[in-house]
MMTF fields as JSON, N, C-alpha, C and O atoms, coordinates in Angstrom:
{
  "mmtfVersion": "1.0.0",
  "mmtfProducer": "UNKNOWN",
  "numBonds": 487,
  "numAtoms": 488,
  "numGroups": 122,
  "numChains": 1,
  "numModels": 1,
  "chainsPerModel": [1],
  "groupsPerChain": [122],
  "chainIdList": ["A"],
  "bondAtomList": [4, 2, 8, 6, 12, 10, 16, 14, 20, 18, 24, 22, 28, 26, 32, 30, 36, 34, 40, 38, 44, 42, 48, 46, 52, 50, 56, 54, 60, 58, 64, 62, 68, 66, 72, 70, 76, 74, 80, 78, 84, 82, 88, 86, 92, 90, 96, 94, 100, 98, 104, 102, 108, 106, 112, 110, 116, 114, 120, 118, 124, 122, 128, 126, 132, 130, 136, 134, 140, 138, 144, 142, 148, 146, 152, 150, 156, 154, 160, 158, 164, 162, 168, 166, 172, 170, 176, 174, 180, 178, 184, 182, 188, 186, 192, 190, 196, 194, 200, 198, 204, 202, 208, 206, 212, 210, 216, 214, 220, 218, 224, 222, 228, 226, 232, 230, 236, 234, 240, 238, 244, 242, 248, 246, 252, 250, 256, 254, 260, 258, 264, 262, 268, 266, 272, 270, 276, 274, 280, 278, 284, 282, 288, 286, 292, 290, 296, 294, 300, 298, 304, 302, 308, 306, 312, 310, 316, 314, 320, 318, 324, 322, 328, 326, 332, 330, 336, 334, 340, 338, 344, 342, 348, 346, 352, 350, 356, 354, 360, 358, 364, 362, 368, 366, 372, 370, 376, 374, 380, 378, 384, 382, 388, 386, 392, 390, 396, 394, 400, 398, 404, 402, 408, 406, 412, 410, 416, 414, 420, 418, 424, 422, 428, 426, 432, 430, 436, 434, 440, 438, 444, 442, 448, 446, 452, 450, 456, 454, 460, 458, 464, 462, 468, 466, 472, 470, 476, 474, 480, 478, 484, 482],
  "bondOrderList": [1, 1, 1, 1, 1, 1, 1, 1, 1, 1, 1, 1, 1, 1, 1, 1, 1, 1, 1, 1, 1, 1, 1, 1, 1, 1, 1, 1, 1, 1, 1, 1, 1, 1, 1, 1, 1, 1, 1, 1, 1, 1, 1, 1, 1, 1, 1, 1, 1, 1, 1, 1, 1, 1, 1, 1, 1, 1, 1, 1, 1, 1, 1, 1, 1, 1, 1, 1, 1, 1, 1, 1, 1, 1, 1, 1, 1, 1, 1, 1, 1, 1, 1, 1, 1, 1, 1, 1, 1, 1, 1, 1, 1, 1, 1, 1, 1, 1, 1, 1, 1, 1, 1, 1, 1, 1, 1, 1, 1, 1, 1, 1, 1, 1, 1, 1, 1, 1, 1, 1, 1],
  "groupList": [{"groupName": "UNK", "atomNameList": ["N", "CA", "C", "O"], "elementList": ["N", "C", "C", "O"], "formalChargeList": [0, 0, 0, 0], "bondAtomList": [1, 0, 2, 1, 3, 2], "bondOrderList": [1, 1, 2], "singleLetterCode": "X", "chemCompType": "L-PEPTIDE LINKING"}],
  "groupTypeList": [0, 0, 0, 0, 0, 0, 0, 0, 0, 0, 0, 0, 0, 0, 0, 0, 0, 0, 0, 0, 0, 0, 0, 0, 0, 0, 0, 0, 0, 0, 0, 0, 0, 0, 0, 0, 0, 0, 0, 0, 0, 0, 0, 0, 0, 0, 0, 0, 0, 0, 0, 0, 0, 0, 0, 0, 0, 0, 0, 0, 0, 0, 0, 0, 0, 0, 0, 0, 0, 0, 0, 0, 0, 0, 0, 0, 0, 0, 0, 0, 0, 0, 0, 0, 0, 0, 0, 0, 0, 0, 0, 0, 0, 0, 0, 0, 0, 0, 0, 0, 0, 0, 0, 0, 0, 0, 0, 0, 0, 0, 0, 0, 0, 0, 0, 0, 0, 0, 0, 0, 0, 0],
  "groupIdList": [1, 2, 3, 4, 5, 6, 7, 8, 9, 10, 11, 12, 13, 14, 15, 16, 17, 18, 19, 20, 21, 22, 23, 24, 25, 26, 27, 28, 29, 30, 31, 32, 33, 34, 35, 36, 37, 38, 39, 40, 41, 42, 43, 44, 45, 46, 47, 48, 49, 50, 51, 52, 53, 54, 55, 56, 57, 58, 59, 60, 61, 62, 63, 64, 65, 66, 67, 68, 69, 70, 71, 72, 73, 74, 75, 76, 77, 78, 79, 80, 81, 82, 83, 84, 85, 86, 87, 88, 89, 90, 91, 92, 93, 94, 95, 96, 97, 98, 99, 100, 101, 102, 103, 104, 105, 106, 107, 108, 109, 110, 111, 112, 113, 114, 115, 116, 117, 118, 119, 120, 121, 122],
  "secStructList": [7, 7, 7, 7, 1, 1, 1, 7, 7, 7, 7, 6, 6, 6, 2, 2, 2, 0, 0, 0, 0, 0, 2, 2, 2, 2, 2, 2, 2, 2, 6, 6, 6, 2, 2, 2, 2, 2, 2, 2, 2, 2, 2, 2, 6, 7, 7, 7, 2, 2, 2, 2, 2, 2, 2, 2, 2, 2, 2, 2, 6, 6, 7, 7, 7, 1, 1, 7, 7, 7, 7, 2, 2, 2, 2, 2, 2, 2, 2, 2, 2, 2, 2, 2, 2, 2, 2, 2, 2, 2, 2, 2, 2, 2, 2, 2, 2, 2, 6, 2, 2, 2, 2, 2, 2, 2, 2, 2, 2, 2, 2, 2, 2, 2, 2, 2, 6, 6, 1, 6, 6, 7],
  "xCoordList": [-24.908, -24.41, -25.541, -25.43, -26.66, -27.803, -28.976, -28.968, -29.608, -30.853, -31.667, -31.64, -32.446, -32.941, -34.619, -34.596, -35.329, -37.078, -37.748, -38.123, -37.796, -38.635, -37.714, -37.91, -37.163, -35.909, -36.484, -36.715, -36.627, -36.584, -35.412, -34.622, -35.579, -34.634, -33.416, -33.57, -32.327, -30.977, -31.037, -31.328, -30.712, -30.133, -29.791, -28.707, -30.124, -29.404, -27.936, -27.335, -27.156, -25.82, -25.488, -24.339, -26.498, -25.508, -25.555, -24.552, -26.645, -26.802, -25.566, -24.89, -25.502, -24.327, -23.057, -22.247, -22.606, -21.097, -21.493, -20.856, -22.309, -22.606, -22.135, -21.212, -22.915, -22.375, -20.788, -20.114, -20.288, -19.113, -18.187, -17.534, -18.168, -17.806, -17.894, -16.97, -19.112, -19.136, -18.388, -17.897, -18.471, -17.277, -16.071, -15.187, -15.85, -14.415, -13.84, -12.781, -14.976, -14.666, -14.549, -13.845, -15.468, -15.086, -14.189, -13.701, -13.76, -12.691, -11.704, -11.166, -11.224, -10.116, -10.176, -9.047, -11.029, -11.346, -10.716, -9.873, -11.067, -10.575, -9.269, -8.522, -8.869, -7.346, -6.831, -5.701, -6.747, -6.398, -6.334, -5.415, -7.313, -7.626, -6.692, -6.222, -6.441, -5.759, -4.407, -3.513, -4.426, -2.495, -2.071, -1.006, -3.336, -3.087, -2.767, -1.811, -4.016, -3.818, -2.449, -1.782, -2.059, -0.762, 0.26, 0.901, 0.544, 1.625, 1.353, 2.339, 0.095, 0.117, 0.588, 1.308, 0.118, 1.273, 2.235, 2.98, 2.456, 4.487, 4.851, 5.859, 4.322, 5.332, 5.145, 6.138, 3.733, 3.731, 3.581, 3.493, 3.564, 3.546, 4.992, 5.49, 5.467, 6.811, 6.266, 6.849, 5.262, 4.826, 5.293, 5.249, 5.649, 6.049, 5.339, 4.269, 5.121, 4.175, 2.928, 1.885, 2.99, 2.104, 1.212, 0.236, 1.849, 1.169, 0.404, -0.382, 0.799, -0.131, -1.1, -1.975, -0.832, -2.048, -3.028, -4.148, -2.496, -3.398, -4.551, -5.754, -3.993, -4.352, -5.621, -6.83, -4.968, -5.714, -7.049, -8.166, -6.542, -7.9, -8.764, -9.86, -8.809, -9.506, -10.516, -11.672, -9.788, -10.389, -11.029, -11.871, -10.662, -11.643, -12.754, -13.804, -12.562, -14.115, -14.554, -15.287, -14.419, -15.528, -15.399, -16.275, -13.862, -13.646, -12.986, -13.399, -11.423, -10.936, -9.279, -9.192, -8.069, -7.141, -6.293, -6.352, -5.512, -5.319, -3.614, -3.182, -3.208, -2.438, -1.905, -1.915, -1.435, -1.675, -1.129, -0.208, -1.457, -0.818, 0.253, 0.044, 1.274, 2.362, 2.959, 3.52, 2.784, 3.251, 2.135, 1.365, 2.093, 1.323, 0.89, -0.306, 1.903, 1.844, 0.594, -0.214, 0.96, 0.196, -1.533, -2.571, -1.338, -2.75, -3.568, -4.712, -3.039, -3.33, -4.221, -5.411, -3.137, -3.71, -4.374, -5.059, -4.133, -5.317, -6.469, -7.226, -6.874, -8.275, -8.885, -9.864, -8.048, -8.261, -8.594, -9.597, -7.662, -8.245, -9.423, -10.182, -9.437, -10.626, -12.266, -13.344, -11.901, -13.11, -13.264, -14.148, -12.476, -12.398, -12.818, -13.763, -12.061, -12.592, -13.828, -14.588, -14.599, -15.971, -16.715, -17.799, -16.391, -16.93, -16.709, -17.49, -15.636, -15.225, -15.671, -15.684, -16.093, -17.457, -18.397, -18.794, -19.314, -20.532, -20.225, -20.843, -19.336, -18.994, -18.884, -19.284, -18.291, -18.345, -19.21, -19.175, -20.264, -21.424, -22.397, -23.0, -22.611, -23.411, -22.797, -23.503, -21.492, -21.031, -21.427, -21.774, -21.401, -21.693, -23.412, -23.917, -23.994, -25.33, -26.477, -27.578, -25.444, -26.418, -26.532, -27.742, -26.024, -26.845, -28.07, -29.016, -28.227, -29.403, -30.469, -31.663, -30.08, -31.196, -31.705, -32.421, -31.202, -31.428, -32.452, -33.267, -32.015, -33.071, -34.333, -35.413, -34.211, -35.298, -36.185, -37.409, -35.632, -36.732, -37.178, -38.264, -35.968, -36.508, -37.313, -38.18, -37.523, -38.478, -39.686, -40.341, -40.416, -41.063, -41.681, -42.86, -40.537, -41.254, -41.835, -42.777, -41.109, -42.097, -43.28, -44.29, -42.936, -44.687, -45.226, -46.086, -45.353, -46.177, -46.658, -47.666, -45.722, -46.387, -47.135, -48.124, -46.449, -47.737, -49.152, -49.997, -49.257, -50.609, -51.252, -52.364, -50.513, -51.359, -52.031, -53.25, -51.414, -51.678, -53.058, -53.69, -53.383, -54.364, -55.508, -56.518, -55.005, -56.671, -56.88, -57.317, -56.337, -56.867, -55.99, -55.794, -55.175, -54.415, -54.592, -53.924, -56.05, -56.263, -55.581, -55.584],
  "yCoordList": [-29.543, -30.855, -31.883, -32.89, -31.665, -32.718, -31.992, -31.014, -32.663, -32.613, -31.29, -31.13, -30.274, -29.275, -29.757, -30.646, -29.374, -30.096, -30.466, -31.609, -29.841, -29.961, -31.513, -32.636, -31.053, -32.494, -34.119, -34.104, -35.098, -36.225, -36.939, -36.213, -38.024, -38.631, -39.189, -39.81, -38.699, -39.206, -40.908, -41.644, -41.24, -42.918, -43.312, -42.82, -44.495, -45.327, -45.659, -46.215, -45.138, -45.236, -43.834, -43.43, -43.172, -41.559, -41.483, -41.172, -41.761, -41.996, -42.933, -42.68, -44.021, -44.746, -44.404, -44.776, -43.144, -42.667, -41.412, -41.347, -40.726, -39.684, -40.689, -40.735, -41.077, -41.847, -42.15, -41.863, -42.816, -42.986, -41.694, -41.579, -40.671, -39.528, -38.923, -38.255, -39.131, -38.492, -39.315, -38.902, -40.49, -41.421, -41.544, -42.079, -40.827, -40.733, -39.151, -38.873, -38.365, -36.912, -37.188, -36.562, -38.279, -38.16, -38.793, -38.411, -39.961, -40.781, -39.877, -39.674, -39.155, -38.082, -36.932, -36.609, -36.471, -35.749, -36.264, -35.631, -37.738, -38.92, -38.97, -38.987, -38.996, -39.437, -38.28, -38.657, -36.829, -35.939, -35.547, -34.759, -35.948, -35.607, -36.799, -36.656, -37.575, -39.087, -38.479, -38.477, -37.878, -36.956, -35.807, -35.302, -35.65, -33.987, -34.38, -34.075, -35.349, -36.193, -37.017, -36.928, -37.742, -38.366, -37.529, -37.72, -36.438, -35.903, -34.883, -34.405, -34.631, -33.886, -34.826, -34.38, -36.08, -37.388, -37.345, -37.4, -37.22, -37.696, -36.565, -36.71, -34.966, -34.062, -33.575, -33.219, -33.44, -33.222, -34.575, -34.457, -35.397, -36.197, -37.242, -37.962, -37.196, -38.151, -39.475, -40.403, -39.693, -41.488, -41.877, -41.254, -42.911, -43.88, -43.669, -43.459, -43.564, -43.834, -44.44, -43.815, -45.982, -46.242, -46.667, -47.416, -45.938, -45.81, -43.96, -43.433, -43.537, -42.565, -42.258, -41.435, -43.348, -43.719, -44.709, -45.018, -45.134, -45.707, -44.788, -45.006, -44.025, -42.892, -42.166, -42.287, -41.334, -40.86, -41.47, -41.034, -42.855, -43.43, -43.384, -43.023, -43.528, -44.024, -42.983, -43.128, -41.726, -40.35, -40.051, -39.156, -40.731, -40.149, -41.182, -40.944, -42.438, -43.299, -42.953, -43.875, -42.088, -41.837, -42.377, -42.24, -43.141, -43.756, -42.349, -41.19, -43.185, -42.101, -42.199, -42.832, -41.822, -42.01, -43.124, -43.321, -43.942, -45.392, -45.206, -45.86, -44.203, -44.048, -42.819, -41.644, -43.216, -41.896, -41.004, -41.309, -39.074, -38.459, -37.857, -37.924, -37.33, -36.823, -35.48, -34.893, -35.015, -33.651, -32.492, -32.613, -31.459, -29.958, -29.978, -30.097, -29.857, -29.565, -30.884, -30.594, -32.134, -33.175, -33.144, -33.315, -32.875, -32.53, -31.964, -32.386, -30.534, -29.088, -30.097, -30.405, -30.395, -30.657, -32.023, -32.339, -32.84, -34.235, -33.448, -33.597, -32.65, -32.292, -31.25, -31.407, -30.516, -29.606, -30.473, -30.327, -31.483, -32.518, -33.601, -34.048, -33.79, -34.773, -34.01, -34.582, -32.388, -31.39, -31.957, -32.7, -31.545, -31.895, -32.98, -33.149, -33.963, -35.383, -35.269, -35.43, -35.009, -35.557, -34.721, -35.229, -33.534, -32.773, -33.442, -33.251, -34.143, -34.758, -35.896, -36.457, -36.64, -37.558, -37.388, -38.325, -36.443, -35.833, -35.256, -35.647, -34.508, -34.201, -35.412, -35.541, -36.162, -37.111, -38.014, -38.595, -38.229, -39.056, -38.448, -39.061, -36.815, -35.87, -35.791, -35.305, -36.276, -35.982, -37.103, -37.022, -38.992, -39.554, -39.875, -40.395, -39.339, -39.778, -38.639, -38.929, -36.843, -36.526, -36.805, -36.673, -37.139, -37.721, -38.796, -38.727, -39.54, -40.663, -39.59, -39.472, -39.196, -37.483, -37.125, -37.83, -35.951, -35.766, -36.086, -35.34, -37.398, -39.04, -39.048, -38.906, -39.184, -39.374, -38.0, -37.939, -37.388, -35.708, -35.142, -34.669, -35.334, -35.139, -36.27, -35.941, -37.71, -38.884, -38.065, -37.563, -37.608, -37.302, -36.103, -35.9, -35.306, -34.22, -34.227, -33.526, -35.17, -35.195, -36.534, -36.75, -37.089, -37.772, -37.174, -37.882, -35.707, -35.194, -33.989, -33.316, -33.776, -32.879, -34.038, -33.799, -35.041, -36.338, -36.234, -36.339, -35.907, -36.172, -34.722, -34.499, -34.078, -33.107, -32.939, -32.78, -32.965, -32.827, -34.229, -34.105, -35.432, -36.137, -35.369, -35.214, -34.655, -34.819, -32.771, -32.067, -32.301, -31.309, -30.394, -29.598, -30.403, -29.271, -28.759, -27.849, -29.614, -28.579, -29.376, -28.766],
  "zCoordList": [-40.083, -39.735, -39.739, -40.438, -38.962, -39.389, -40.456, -41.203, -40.218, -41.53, -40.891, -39.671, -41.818, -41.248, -40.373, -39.521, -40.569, -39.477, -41.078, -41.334, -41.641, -43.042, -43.543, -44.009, -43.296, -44.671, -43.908, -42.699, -44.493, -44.489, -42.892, -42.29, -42.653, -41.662, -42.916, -43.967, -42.305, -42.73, -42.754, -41.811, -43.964, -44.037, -43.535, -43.22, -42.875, -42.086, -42.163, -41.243, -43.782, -43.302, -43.693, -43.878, -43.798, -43.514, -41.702, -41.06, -41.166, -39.504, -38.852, -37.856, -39.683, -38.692, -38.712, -37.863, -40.381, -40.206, -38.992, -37.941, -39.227, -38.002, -36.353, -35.54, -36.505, -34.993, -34.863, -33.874, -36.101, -36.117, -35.878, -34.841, -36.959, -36.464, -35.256, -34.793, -34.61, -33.08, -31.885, -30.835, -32.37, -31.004, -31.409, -30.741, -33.084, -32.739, -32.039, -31.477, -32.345, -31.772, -29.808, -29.015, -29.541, -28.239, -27.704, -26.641, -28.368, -28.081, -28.114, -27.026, -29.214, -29.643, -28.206, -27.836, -27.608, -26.208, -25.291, -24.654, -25.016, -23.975, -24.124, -23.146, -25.258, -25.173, -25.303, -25.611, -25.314, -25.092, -23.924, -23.699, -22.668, -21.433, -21.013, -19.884, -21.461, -20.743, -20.843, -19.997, -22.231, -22.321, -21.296, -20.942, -21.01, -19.742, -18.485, -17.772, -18.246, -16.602, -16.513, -15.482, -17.476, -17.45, -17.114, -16.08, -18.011, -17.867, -16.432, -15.87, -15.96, -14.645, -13.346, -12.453, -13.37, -12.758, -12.696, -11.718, -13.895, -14.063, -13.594, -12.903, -13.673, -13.353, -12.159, -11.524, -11.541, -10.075, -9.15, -7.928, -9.554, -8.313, -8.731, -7.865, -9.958, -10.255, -10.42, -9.86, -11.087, -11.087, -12.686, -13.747, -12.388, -13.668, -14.673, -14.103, -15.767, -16.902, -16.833, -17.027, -16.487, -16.109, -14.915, -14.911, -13.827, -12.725, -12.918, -12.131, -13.81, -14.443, -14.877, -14.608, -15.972, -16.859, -16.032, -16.437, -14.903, -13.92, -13.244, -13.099, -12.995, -11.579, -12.858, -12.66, -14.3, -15.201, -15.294, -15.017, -15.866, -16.385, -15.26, -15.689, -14.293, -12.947, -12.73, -12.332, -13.112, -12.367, -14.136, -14.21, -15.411, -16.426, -16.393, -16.989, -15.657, -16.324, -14.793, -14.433, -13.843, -13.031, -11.447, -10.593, -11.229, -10.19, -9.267, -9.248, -8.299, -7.985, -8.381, -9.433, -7.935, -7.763, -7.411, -6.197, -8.02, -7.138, -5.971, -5.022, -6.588, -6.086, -4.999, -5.367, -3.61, -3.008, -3.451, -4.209, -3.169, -3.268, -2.343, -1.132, -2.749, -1.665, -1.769, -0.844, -3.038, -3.168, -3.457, -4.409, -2.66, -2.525, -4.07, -4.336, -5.158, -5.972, -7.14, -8.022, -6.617, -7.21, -6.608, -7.246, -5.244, -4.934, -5.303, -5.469, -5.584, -6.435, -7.635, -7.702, -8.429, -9.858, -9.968, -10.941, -8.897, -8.84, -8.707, -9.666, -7.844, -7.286, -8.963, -9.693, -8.98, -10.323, -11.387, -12.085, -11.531, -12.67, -12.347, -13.207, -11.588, -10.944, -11.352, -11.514, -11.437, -11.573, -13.228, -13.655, -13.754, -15.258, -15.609, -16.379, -15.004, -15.877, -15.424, -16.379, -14.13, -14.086, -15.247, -15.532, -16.006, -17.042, -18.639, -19.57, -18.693, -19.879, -19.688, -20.783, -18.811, -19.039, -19.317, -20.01, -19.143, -19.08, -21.337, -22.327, -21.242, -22.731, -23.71, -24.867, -22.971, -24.017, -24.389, -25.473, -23.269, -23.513, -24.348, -25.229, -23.981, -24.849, -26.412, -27.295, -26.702, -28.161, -28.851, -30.029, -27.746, -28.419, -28.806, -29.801, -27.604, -27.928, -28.949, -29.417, -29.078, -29.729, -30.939, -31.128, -32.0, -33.211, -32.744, -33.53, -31.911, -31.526, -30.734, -31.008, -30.183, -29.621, -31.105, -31.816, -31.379, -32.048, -33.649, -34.191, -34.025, -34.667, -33.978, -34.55, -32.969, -32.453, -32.042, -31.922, -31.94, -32.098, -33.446, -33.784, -34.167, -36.106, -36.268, -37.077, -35.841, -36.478, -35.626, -36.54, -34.174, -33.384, -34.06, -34.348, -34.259, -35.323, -36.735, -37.104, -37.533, -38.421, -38.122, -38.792, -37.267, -36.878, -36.283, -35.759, -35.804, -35.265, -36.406, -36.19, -37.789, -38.468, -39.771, -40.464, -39.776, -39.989, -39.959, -40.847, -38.221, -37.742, -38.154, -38.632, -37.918, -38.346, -39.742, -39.818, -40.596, -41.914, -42.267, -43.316, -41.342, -41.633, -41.389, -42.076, -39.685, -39.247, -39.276, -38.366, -40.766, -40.965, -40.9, -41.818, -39.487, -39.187, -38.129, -37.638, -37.414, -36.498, -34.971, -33.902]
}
């Protein structure tokens, strides 16, 4: 998927579809996790659609719940999902930022086998 240590740095627009590809892989995560938490709303706790997608989003960008809970069963899976989303944040920031990691350790590495090769090797 990226360039091997020997190979050259990827083009600036082979690098910017990489990026592109990786925020749509995490976006595609997000809105899959936004489809799980929703429908765990609507079916254990009975909330409207979008007092769902309220409560979801809240608990995937890192807040909490806006709406109280009332049923055994909605608690269960708020707290269970609340574990999750704080993990599908953490996933998704790592999907979008490793191609830019990554850039920057292949540019680091070959400026450091750069230097070597001036001052001898040693």
């Amino acid at each position: 998927m990226y360039e091997p240590r020997d190979a050259p740095l990827a083009r600036p627009r082979v690098f910017f579809w990489r990026v592109i590809g990786h925020a749509v892989a995490a976006a595609a995560i997000v809105v899959i996790s936004l489809g799980i938490g929703m429908w765990g709303y609507m079916h254990y706790e009975h909330l409207a659609w979008r007092d769902a997608f309220v409560n979801t989003a809240m608990l995937l960008g890192g807040m909490g719940p806006v709406n109280p809970l009332t049923t055994p069963g909605g608690k269960v899976f708020a707290g269970l999902y609340a574990l999750y989303a704080g993990l599908i944040l953490l996933v998704a920031v790592g999907i979008i930022m490793a191609p830019v990691v990554h850039r920057l350790l292949h540019k680091f590495h070959l400026e450091h086998d750069d230097g070597d090769s001036r001052d001898g090797g040693s």
